[in-house]
TORNUVO-100902 format. One record per residue: residue in one letter; x, y, z of N, C-alpha, C in turn. Coordinates in pm, whole numbers, plus 50000, padded with zeros to 5 digits. Layout:
REM TORNUVO-100902
AXYZXYZXYZ/...
***
This chain:
REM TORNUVO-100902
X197103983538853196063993838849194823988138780/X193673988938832192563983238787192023988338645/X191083985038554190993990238434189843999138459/X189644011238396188354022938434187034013338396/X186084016138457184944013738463184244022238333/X183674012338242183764016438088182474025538101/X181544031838191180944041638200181774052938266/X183184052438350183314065538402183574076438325/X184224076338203184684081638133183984083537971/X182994082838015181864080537855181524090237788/X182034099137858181804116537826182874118037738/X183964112037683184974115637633185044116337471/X185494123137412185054122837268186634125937225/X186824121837095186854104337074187344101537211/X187064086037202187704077037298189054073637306/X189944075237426191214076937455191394057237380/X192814053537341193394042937347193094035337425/X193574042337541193574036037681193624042437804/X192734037937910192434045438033192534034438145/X193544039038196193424031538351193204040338456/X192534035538564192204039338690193214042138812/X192854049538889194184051038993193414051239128/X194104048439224193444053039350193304067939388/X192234068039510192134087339549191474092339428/X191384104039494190884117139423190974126739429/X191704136839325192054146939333191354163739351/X191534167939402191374184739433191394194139316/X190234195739254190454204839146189224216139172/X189044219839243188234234239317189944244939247/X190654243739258191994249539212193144246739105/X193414248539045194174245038921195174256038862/X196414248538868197564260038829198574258038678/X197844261938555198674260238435199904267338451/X200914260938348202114272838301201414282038226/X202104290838262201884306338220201704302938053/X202524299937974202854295337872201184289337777/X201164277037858199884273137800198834279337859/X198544285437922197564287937948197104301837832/X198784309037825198274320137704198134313437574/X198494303037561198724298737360197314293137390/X196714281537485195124275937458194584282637524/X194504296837572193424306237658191954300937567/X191534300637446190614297137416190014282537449/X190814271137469190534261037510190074262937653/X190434267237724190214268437859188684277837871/X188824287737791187424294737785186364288137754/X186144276437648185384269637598184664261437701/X186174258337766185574247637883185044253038032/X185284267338049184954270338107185684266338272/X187254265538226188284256838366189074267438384/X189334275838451190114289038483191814283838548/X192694289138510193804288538577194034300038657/X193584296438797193884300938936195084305238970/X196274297438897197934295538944197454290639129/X197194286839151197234275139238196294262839251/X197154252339385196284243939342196814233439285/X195824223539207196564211039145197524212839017/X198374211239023199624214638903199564206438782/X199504211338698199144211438547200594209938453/X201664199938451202764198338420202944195338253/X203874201838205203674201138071205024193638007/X205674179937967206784175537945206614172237772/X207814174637758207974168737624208714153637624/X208224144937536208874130637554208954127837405/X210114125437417210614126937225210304109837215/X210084100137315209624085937243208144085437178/X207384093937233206034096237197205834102837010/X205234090336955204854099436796204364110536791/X204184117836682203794132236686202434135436696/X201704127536740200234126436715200074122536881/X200864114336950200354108637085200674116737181/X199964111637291200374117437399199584110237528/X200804111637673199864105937773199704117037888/X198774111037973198154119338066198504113038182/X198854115238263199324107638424198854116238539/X198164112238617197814118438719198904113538853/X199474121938920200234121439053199934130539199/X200044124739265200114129239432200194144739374/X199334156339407199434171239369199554177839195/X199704167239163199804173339008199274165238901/X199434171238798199084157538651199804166738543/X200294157038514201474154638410200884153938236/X200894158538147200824160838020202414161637957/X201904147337850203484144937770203024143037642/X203894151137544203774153837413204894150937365/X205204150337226206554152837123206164167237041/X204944170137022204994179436890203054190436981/X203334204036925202174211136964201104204936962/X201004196636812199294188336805199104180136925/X200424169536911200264161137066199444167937208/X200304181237243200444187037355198534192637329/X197674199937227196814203137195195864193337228/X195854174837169195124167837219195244165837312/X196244162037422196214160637555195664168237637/X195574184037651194894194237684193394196337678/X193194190937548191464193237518190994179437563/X191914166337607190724156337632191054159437793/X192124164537843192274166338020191134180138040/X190854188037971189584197437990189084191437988/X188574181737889186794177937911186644167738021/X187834162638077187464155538181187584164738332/X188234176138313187774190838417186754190938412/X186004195938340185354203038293183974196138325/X183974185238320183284173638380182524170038511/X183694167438618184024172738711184144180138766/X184524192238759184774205738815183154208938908/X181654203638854181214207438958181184206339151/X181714190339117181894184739212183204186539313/X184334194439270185464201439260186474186139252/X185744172839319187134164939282187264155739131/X188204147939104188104136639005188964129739036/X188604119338947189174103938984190554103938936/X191694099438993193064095638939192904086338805/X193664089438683193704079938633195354081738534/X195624072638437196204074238374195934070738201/X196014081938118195784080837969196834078437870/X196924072237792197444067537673197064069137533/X197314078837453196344080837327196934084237212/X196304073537106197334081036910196504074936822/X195884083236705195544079236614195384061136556/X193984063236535194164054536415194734053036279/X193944064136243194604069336102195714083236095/X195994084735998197284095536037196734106435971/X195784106535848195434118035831194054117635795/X193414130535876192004129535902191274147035860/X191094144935755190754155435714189074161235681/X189034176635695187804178335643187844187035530/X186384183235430186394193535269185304201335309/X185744211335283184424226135302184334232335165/X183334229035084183374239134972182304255935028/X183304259835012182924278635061183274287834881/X183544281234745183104288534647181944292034642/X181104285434683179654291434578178584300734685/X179574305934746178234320834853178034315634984/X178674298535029178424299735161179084298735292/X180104313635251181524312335355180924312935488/X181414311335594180814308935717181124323235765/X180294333035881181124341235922182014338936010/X182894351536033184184346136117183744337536239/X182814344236343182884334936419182564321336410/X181224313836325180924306036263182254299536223/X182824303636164184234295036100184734289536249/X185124301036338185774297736451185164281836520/X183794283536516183404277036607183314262036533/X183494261636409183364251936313184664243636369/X186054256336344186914250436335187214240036484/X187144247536599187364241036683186534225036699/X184814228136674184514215236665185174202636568/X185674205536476186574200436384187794195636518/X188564206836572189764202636637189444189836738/X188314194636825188154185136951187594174136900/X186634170836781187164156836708188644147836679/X190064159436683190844157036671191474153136496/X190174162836432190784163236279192674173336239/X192724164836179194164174636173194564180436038/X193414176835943193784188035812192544196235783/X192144202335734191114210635713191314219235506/X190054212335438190644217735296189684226935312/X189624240435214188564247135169188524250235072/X187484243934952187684248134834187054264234778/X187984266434703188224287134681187654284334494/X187504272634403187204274434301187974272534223/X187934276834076188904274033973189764286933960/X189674294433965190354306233975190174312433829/X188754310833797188134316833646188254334233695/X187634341633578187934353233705186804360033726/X185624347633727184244351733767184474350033924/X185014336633950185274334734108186514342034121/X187744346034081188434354534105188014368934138/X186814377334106186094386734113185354384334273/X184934372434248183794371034360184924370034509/X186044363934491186734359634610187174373534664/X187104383434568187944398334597186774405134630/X185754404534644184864414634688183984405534794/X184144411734913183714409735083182334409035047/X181504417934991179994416934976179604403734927/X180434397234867179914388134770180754372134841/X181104368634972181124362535007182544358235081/X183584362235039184844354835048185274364335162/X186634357335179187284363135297188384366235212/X188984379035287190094385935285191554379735273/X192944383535227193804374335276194524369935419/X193864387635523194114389435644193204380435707/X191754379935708190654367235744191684351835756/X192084350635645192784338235594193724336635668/X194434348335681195974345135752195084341135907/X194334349236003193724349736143193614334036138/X192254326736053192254314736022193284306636031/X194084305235964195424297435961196234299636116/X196024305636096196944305836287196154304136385/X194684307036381193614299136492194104284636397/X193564278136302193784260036294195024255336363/X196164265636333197384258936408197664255536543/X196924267136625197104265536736196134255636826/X194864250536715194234236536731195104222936696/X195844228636644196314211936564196414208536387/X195654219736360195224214236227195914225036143/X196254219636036196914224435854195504225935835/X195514237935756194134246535647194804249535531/X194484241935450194894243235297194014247735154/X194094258435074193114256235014193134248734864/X191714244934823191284234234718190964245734631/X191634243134528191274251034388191084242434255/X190654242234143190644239134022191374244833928/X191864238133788193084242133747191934243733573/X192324248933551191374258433426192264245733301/X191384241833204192004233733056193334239433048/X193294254433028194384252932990195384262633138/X195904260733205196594258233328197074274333314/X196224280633453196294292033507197914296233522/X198414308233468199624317233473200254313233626/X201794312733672202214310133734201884329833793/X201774340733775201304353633826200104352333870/X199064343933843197594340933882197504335034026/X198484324133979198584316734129198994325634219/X200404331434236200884340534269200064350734372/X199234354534265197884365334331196884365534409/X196244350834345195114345734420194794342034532/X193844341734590193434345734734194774329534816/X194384318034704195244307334783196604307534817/X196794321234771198344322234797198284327634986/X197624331235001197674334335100197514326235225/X197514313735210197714303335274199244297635360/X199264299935443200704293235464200654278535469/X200344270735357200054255935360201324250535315/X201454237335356202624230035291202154220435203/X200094218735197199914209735111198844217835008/X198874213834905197544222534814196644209634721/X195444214534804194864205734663194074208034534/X194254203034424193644204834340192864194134269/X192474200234177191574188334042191454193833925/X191974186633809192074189933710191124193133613/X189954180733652188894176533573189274170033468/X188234162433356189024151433245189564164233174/X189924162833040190384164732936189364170332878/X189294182032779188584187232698188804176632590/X187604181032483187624173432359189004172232232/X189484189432310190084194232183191454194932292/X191744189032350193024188932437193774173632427/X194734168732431195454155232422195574149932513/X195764138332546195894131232684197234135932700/X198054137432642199504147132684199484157632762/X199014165632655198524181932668197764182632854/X196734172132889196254168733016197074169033100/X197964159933044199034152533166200194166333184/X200454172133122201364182533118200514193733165/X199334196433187199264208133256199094204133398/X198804195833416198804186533562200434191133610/X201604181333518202584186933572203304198733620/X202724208533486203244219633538202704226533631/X201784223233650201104231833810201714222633946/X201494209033925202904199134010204154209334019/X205044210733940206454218033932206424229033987/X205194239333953204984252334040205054256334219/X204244240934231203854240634377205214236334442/X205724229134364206664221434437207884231834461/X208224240634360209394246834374208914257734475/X208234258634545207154270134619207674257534782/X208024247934780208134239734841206534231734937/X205794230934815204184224434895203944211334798/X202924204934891202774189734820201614193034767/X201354184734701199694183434580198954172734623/X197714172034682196844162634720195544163034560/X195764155134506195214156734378193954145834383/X192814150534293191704139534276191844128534170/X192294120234232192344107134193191614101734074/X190354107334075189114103333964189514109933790/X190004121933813190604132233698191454120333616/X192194108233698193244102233635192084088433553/X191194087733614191034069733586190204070733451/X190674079533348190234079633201191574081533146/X192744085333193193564084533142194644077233220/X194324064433281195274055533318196784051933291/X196894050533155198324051333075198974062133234/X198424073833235199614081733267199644080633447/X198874073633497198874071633636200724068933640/X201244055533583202564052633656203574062733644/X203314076133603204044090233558203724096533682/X202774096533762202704108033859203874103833953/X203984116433993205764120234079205164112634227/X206164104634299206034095434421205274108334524/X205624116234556205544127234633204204135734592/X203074128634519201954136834504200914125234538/X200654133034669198884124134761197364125034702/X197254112734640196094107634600195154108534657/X194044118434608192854117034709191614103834614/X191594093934663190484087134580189134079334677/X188604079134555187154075634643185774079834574/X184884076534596183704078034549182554079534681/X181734089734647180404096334775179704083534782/X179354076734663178944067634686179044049734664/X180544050434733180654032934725180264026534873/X179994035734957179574024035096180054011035108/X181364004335046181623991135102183123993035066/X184003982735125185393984835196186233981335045/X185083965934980185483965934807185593976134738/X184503980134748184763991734646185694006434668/X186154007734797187094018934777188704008334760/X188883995134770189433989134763190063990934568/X188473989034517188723992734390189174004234287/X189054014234405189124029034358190654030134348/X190794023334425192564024734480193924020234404/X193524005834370194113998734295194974004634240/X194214011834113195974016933984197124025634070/X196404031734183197284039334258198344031834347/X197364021034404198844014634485199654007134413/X199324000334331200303996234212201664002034174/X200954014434202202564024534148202934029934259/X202744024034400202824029134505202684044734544/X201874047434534201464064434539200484061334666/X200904069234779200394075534875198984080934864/X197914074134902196234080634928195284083035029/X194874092834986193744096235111192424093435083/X191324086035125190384081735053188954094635098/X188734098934968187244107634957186004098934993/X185464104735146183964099235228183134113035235/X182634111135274181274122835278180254121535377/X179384133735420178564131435506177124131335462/X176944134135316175514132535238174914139735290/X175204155435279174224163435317173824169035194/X174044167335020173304172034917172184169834938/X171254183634901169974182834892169174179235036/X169764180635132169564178035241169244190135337/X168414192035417168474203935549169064188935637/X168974179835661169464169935794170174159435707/X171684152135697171634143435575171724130335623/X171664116135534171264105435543172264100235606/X171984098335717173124093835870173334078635790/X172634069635803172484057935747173974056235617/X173364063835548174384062135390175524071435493/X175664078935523177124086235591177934078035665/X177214070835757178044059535862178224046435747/X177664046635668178374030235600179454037035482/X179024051735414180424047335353181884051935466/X182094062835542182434061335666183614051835703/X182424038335752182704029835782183694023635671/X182944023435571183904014935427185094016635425/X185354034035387186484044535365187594037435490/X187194037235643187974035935771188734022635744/X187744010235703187943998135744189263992435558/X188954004435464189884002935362191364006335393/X191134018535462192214028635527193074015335541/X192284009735665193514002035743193983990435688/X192823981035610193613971535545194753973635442/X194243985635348195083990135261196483993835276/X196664002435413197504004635504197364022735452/X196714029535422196454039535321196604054835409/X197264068635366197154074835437196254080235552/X194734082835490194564083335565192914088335495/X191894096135561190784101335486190264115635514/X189554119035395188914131535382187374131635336/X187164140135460185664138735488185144151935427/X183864146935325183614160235253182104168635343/X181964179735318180664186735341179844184635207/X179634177435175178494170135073177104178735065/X177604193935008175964206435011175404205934894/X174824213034882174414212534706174894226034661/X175874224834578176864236434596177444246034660/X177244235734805178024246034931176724252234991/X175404250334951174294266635036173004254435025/X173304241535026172034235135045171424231235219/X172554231335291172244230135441172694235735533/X172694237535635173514243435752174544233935786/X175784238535882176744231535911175964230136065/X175084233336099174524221836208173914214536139/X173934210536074172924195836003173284187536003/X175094186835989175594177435947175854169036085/X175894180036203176784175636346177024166636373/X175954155536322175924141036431176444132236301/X176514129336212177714124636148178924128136126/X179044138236120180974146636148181114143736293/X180164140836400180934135536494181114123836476/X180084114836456180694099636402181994095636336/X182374106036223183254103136113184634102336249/X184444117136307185434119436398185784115936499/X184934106736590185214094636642185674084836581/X185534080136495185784063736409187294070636314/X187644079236312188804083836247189924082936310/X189544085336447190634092036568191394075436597/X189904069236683189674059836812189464048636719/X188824045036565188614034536529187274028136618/X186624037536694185514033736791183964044536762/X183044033836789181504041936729181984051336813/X181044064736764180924073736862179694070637016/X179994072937134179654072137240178164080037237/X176794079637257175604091237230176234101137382/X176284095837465176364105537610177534117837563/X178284109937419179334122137418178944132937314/X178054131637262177634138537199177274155037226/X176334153837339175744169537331177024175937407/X177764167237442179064177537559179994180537416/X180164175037326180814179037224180154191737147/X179054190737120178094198437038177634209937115/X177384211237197177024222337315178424224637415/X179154219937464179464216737557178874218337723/X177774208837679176884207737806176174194737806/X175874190737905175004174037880173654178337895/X173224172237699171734173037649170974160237663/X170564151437711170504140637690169604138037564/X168794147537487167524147737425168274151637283/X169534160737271169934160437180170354149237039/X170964140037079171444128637019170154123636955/X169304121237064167714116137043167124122836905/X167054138836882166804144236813167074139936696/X168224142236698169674143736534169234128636501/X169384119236573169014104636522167824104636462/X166574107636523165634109736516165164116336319/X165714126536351166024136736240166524128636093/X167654124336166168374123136041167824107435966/X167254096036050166174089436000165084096735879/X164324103235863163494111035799163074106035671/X164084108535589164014106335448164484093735407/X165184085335521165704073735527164744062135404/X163744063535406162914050335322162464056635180/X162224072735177162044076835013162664080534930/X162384079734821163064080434683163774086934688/X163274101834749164094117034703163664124434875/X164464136134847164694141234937164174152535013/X163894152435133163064170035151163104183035067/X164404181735051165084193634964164224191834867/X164094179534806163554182434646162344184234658/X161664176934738160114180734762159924192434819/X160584199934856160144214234920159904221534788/X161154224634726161714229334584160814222934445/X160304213634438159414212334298158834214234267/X158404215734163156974227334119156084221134166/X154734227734247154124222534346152644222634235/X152934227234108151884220333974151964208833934/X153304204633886153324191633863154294181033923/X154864186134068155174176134152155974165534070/X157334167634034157424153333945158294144034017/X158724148334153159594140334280158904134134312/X157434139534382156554134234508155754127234455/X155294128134280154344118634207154734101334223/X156484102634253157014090334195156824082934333/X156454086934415156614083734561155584078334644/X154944068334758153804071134798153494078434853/X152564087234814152184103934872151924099734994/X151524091335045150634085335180152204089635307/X152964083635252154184081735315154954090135340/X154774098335251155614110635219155524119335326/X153634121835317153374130335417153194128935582/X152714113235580153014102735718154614108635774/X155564104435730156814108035763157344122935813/X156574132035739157314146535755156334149935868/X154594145835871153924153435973154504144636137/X154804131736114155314122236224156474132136239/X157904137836162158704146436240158244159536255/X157554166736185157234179436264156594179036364/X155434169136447154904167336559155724167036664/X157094150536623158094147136686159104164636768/X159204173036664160054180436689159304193736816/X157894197836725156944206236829156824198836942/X156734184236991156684184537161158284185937208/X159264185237117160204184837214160094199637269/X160974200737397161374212337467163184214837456/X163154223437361164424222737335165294236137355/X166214232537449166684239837523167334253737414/X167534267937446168034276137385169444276137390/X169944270837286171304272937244171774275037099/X173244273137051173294274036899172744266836822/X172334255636861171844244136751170064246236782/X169234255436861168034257836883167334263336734/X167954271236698167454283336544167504273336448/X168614259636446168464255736321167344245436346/X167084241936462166034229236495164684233836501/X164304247536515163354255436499163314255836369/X163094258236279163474257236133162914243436044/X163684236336148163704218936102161834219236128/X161084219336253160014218336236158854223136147/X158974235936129157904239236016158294235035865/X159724233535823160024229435706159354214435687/X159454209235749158854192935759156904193935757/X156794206035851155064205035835154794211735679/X155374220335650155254228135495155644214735442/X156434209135392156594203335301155354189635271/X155404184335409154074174335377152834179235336/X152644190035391151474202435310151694201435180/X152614206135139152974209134987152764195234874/X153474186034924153384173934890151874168834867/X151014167535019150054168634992148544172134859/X148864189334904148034195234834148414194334660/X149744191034636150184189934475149664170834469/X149584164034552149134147834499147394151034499/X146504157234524144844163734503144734174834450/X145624177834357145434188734304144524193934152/X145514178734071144584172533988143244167733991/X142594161834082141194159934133140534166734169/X141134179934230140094190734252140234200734164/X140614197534073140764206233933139364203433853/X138994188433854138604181133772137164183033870/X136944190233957135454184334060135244202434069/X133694200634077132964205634114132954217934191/X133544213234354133664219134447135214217334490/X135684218634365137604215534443137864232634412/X137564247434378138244253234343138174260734483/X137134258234577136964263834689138094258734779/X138094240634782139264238234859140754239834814/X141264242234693142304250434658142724263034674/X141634273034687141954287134750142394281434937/X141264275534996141824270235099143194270335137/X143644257935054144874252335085146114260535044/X145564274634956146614283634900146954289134991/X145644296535105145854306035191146364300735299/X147194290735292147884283035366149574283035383/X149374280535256150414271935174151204289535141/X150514299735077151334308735032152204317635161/X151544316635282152344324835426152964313835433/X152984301435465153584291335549154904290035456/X154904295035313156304297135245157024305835247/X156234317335282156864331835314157514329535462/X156544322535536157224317535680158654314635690/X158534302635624159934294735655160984303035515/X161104310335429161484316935355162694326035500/X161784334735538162394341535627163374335935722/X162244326835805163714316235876164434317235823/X164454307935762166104305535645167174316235641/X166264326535610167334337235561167884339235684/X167104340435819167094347735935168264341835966/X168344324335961169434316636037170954316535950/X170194321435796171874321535669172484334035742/X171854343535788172644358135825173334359035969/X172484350936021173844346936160174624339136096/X174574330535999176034315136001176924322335906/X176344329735784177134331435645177064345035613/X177974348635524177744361535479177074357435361/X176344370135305174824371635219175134367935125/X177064368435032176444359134857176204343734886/X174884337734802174844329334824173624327534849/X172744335334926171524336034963170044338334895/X171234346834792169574350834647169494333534590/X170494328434564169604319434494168714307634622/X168814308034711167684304034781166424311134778/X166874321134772165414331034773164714329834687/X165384327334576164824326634423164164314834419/X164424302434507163744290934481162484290834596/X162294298634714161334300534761160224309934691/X161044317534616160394332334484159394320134408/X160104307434384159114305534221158114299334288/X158524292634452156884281934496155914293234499/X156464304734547155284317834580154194319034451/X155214319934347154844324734196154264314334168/X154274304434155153574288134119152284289634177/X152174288734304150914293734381150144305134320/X150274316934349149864329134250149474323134136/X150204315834062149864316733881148614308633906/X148474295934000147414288633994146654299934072/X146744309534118145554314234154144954320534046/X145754329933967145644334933843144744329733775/X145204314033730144454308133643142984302133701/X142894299333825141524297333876140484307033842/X140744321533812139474332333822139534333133671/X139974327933551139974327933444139614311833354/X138694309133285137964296333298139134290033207/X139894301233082140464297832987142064292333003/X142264298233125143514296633194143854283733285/X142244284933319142244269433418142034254933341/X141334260733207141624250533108142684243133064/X143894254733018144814254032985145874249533070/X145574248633202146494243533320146244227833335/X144844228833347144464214933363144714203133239/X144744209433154145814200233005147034200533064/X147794209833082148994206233112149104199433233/X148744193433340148764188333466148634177433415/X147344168933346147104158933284148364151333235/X148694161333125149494156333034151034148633103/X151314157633187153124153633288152124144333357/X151134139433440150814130733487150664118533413/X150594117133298150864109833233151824105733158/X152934109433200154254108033165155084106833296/X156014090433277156464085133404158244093333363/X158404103633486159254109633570160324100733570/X162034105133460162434091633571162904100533656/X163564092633769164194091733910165434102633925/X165134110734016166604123234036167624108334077/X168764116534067169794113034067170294116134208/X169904125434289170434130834404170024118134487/X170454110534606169734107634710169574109734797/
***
């Protein structure tokens, strides 16, 4: 059998193992599932938009107990095609990559014979969602999250719920204020399953180690997980490296007699090393750092752990802190690092974080085009394909999409600091954009807001957040702008005229994109979570105002213009965010 022609199949996300070609072509104007699957993935089939007719080309479903629990092949035959699994996840990937190659096809009603072969690189491929701090997704939002998650072919899914203080214990119990229900939770958990994926939730364990009735209660009980993760954090001042290590255990002993494993943060341990060769064989190491980008250094992270042979999953990220689009660049190399450690190490496997600024700094379309990367190179061990992109992300072929997100996520690629921070700094004394060349700053953001106003971009889900993306980029180089001449036309003559100017600009064009924001948080999220954005669009408003304030008062504008001076003459160091 000849080998596929490495464009026929380019649409495929991740990339199969292996694809061979067959002769003929099959008849799919008609298509006949078992009754069976067609009711357990009715949503898969809806997505794709491939109807089961019950007649037609036959859709065979076998179980093959030689196949690992992760693989599965695809065989096309004279009237039918054959799907072989060992375990539901198997049977789940085989299904969602034989849709998208329907689905593909289907206008044309035929497709090409072939035969598929497909299993993991890594064995466990997980994603971190922190949803404590106000920015739970709504249900459908979750839904649609989750599945893009599935058809990457991720197979764990964490969500961190908090420490279980009972400020967030308060907040998780009241619907207004962000969280989901335990019934939400349970719906959740049985949509991930019937994708493929374990949903577990991430909590924090209080100094001194939350009541075995707490746990009991708390929203994470309501999980039907077999794994839980936590983090301890170091040691208080007034606590013992014992006292540490023993509340660690006893929340270990809790879970365990509950019969669930502990995926624990790795980092909590590497101040108290002594007690690493004490942790129980049967508790999964999550280690890693957001920012080591090279294969050494998670190599290094690892060390005391494999030593004592303890099982790890290595912590990568997609660098969306402080980000509306995040740094594709830094996402694909550590990524890359995390993958290429995985395998030398021989290491379980990795967990990919949502890297927000406390969960409500970006949209979960921001991240798209690196969570597909991660999720290609996780699966397949292979870049992600661009043609597969918008059929993943839309499920439709964008060709302009990919273009975009690349495009996009370049941006901030060469400066110091980040849109986020330059949107957000006091637009008096600028102490991000001072450190920066203003020239560049604003070169860059008006080059993507231009970039983004000619595109023609088609109306779909990812339209509202890319609408958004453009005026935030023209405001901000504005802002940037008018705070690097602000000082000079303080100091001149005829600058107080071009400062009212640039106010009556500057003060709608914040109220502008203010609204967006909110407009696009109230379709994705429920509302806790949202005041404190508001509050940080509240103070640019108020910043503006006060300098207007102080312009019609000579004594006020005095007193501003000392203080502007003065921070200008004092070198800023460097945020820490990148």
């Amino acid at each position: 059998m000849p080998m596929v022609n490495k464009n026929e199949f380019s649409f495929l996300y991740p990339a199969p193992k292996s694809i061979r070609m067959q002769t003929g072509m099959l008849d799919i104007q008609n298509l006949c599932f078992p009754l069976e699957i067609s009711k357990k993935y009715d949503f898969l089939l809806n997505y794709f938009a491939v109807k089961n007719t019950n007649r037609g080309l036959e859709i065979t479903c076998q179980e093959k107990k030689t196949l690992a629990a992760e693989e599965y092949g695809i065989e096309c035959e004279p009237g039918r095609v054959v799907v072989r699994a060992n375990s539901p996840r198997g049977q789940f990937y085989a299904l969602s990559t034989l849709l998208q190659i329907l689905a593909y096809y289907q206008p044309g009603g035929r497709m090409p014979g072939f035969s598929i072969t497909d299993a993991p690189a890594i064995s466990f491929r997980g994603f971190f969602l922190d949803v404590a701090h106000g920015a739970f997704p709504l249900p459908a939002e979750m839904q649609r999250l989750l599945l893009r998650l599935a058809m990457l072919k991720f197979n764990s899914v964490s969500l961190y719920l908090g420490d279980g203080s009972r400020e967030e214990k308060n907040t998780r119990n009241d619907l207004s204020k962000g969280s989901m229900t335990r019934d939400e939770i349970a719906r959740v958990v049985v949509l991930a399953g019937r994708m493929g994926m374990d949903i577990f939730p991430a909590i924090g364990v209080h100094p001194v180690a939350p009541g075995h009735s707490e746990l009991e209660a708390g929203l994470w009980s309501a999980f039907d997980a077999k794994l839980i993760q936590i983090r301890l954090g170091e040691k208080t001042d007034d606590e013992s490296a014992a006292a540490w290590f023993e509340r660690f255990m006893d929340t270990y002993r809790f879970f365990k007699a509950r019969g669930q494993r502990l995926l624990v943060w790795g980092n909590d341990f590497l101040k108290t090393p002594d007690w690493i060769r004490k942790i129980p064989q049967d508790i999964l190491v999550l280690s890693g750092d957001d920012e080591i980008e090279s294969c050494d250094g998670f190599r290094r992270k690892t060390a005391l752990f494999k030593k004592h042979h303890l099982p790890q999953v290595l912590g990568s990220s997609t660098w969306s802190q402080a980000r509306f689009i995040p740094a594709m660049r830094k996402s694909a190399g550590n990524n890359a690092a995390a993958f290429a450690a995985v395998q030398e190490e021989k290491l379980a496997g990795i967990m990919l974080g949502c890297r927000t600024d406390q969960g409500d700094g970006s949209f979960l379309e921001g991240i798209i085009l690196p969570l597909f990367g991660a999720g290609n190179l996780f699966w397949s061990g292979q870049a992600p394909r661009p043609e597969a992109f918008s059929q993943w992300a839309l499920g439709f072929q964008d060709p302009d999409l990919f273009r975009v997100y690349t495009f996009l996520s370049q941006v901030d690629a060469p400066l110091q600091h980040s849109h986020w921070q330059y949107l957000f700094e006091d637009p008096l004394f600028a102490e991000y954009s001072r450190q920066d060349d203003v020239k560049e700053i604003t070169a860059r953001y008006q080059k993507a807001a231009l970039y983004l106003k000619k595109r023609k971009i088609t109306g779909n889900e990812l339209s509202d957040f890319l609408n958004i993306a453009q005026p935030l980029y023209e405001f901000v180089a504005a802002k940037v702008e008018f705070s690097s001449r602000l000082l000079s036309r303080l100091n001149s003559a005829d600058g107080e005229e071009r400062i009212h100017q640039d106010l009556a600009r500057l003060l709608p064009g914040s109220e502008k994109l203010k609204n967006l924001y909110c407009e696009l948080w109230l379709k994705r999220r429920q509302p806790y979570g949202l005041a404190r954005k508001i509050r940080e669009f509240d103070f640019l408003q108020e910043r503006y105002r006060h300098l207007q304030q102080s312009m019609a008062r000579p004594a006020a504008r005095k007193k501003l213009l000392a203080e502007i001076e003065t921070v200008s003459l004092v070198d800023v160091p460097s945020a820490s965010m990148t």
